[in-house]
C-alpha positions in Angstrom: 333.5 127.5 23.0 334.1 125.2 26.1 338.0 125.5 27.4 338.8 122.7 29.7 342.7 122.7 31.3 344.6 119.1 32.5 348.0 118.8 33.6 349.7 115.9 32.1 352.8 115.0 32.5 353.3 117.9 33.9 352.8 119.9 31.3 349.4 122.0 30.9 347.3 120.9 28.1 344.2 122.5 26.8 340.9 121.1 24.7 337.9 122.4 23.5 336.0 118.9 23.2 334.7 116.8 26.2 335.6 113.6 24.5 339.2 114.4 23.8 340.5 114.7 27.1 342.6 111.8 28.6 341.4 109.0 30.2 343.7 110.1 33.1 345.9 113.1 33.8 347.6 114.4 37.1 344.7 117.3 37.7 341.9 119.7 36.2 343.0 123.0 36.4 340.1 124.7 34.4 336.7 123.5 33.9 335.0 126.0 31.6 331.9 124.4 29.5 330.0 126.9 27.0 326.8 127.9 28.6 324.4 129.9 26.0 322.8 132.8 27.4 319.2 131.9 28.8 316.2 131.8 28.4 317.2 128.0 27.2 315.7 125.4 25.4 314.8 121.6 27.0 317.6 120.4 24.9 319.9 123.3 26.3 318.8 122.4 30.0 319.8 119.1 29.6 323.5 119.8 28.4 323.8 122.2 31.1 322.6 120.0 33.3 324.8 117.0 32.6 327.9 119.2 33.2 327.8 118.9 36.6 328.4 114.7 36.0 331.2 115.3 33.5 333.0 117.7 36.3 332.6 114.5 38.3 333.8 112.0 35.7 337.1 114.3 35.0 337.7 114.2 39.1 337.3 110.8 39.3 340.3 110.4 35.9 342.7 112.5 38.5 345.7 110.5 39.5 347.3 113.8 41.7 344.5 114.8 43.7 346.0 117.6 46.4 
């Protein structure tokens, strides 16, 4: 299950879906995505790959970068 941490409003909030978190939020504590154990399928290497842009979306929604 992925586990993904924001601090909003100062107060820690958790989700367990991509697509629910905020729009914007003060920071990302915890960036934890589900990664099946290998060996993976094209479909699988393609998720895992597009991780690294959603880590890069969520820093750019950051309105307390430190």
């Amino acid at each position: 299950m992925h586990k993904f941490i924001i601090l909003k409003n100062g107060i820690c909030e958790t989700y367990n879906k991509y697509e629910d978190i905020p729009e914007t939020f003060e920071n990302l504590i915890n960036f934890a995505p589900d990664i099946p154990n290998g060996p993976h399928t094209h479909e699988q290497h393609d998720e895992i790959h597009s991780w690294l842009d959603k880590l890069k979306d969520l820093q750019k929604r950051e309105t307390n970068w430190v």
